[in-house]
C-alpha positions, -999 to 999 in steps of 0.1 A, spaced: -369 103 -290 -401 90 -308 -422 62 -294 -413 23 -294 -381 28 -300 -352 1 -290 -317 14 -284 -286 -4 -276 -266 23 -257 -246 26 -230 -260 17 -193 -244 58 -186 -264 66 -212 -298 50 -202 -293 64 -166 -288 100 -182 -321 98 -197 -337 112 -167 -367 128 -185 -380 91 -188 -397 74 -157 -373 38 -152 -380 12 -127 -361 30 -98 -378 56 -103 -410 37 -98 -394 25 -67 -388 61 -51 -423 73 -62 -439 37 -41 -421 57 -9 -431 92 -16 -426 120 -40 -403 140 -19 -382 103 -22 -385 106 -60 -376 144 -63 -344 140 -44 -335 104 -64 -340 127 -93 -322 155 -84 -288 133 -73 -295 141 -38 -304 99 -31 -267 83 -41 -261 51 -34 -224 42 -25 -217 0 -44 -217 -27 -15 -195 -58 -21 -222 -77 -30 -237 -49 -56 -204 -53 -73 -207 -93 -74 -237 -93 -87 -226 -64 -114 -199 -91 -124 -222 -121 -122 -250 -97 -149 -218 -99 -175 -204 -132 -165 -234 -145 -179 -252 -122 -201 -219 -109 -221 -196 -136 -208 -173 -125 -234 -171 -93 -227 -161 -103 -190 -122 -104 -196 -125 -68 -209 -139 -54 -180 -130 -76 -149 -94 -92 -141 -84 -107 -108 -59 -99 -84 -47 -125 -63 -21 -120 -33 0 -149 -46 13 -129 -75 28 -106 -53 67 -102 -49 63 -109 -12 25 -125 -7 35 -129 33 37 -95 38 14 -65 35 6 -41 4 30 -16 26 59 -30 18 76 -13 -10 81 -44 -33 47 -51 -31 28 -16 -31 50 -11 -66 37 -45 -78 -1 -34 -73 6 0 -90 18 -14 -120 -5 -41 -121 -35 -14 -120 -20 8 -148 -17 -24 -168 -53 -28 -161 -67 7 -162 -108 9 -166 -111 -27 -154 -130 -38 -123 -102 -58 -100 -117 -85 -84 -95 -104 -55 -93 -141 -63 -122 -153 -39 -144 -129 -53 -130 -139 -89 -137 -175 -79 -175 -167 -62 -187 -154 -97 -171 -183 -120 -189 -205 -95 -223 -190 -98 -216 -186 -139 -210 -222 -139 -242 -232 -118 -265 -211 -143 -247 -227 -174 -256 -259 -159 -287 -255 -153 -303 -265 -188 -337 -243 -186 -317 -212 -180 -293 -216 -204 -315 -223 -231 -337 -194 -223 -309 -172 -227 -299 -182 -261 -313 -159 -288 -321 -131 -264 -313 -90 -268 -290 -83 -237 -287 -51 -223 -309 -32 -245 -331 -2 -238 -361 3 -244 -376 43 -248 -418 53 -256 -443 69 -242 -475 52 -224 -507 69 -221 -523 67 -179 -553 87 -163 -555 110 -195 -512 119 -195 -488 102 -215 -460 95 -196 -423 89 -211 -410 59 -192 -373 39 -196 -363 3 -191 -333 -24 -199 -342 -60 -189 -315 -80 -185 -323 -102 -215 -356 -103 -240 -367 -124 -264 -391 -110 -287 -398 -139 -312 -411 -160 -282 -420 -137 -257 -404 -130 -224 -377 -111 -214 -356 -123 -181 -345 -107 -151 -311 -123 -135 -308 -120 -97 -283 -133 -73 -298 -142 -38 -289 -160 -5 -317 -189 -11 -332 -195 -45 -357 -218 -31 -395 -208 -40 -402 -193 -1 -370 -174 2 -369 -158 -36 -407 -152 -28 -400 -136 4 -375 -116 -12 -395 -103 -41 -415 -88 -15 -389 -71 -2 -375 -52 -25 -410 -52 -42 -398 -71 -77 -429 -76 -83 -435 -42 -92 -406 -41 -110 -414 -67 -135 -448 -57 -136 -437 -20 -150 -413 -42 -181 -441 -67 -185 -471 -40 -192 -444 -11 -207 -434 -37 -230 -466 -50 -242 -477 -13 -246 -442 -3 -266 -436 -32 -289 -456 -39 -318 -476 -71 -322 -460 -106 -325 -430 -89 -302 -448 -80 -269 -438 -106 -238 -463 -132 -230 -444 -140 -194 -412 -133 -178 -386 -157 -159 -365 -148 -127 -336 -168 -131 -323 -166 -95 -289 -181 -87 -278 -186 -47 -243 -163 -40 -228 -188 -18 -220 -225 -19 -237 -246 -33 -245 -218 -59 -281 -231 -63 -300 -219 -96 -339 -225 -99 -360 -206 -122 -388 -190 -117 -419 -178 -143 -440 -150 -134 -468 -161 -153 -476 -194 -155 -512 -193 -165 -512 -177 -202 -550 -171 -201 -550 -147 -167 -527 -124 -151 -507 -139 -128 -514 -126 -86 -476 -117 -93 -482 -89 -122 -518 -80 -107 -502 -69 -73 -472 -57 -91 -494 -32 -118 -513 -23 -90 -483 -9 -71 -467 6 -106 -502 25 -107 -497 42 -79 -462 54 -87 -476 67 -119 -503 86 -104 -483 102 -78 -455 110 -108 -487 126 -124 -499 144 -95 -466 155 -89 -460 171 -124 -494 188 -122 -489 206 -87 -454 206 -92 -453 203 -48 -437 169 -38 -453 152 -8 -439 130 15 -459 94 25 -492 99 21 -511 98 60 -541 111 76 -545 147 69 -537 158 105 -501 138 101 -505 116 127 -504 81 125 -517 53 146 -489 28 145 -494 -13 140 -472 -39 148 -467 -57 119 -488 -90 121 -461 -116 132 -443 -96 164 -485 -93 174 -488 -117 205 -516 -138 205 -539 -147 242 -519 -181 243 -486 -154 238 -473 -171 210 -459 -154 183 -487 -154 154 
């Protein structure tokens, strides 16, 4: 696959593509290399939580919202030949079996689930800034090149959720339990998005050509319970500097690429990366330390 290339496959497809370094693979490479080698290898599986699958629905409830009826329907107890009993009872265990042959290679939703995602489709609609930074964006397309660090080039992978390369961004859409600028902050820290974005922001300023390459991105992060709350957030305000944001998150992607390099050069994975006689001197993180007055600091 030649450099700067844009592809509109299949997700299985993009995920197949193992030869190129993708953002979870950055994320497995910021724990160790043995992490990475076993992500790689299929040995690191992650089994879909309920929320996982919400927020899969809620990605095409917004992005492809038209595509949702083709690959979602909802199941409701109602419907059922006797809703007051259970799914053992003959009438009704033939009801479901039908109704999932009827509906073969959809994803069944029960009708509070069904109801959850509507909800949260309906806040992000509604909220004018994210709606109209969704309109005119690529959704769901991959993006394939090589990048050149520490003297390697390095073939790396990545699909933002949506990207708009006449006025440069591209979005990432997350669900969350508070939207509010402290608890999405706190969460970005987390699950380190920071270094996720930072790895689309400077792989796609690197892959597309001029007059194409992202000036900023925006979180658009929508609450997953009532009152479905959607705030969005830019991750780089100031056009004339890198945002703290993409400098803590390149710094981070850094060090997944030089480990990946290391890696491939000595071709022996290492685990987390200590004092050379492997033991550690272990900290309490900062706010369980007790200060003379024995409050918490």
């Amino acid at each position: 696959m030649e450099n700067k290339i844009l592809v509109k496959d299949s997700f299985k497809d993009y995920l197949g593509a193992k030869d190129y370094l993708s953002s979870s693979d950055i994320s497995q490479l910021l724990k160790s290399q043995k992490h990475f080698e076993a992500y790689h290898s299929g040995k690191i599986t992650f089994e879909e939580t309920t929320s996982q699958k919400i927020g899969t629905a809620v990605h095409c409830a917004i992005l492809e919202p038209n595509e949702f009826g083709n690959l979602y329907v909802m199941f409701s107890k109602l419907s059922l030949p006797f809703p007051d009993s259970t799914m053992a009872k003959k009438e009704n265990k033939e009801w479901y079996e039908n109704f999932c042959e009827m509906n073969l290679g959809k994803t069944i939703l029960n009708d509070e689930e069904f109801k959850k995602i509507k909800e949260i489709q309906k806040s992000v609609f509604s909220n004018k800034i994210a709606f109209d930074l969704l309109q005119g964006c690529l959704i769901e397309n991959s993006f394939y090149g090589e990048i050149d660090f520490e003297g390697e080039k390095i073939k790396i992978r990545m699909r933002p959720d949506a990207i708009n390369v006449e006025q440069g961004y591209f979005i990432s859409l997350k669900t969350t339990q508070d939207a509010s600028a402290d608890g999405f902050g706190n969460e970005c820290a987390k699950w380190k998005y920071h270094a996720k974005e930072s790895f689309y922001m400077h792989g796609l300023r690197y892959l597309l050509p001029d007059g194409q390459k992202p000036n900023t991105g925006y979180f658009i992060a929508v609450e997953n319970q009532s009152p479905y709350l959607c705030q969005v957030f830019d991750m780089n305000e100031d056009r004339e500097i890198v945002s703290e944001f993409f400098e803590v998150g390149k710094h981070l992607v850094d060090i997944a690429f030089s480990r990946y390099n290391d890696l491939i050069k000595t071709k022996v994975a290492k685990g987390y990366e200590y004092e050379s006689n492997g033991i550690v001197q272990l900290k309490l993180p900062k706010y369980a330390v007790i200060n003379s007055n024995n409050k918490l600091i």
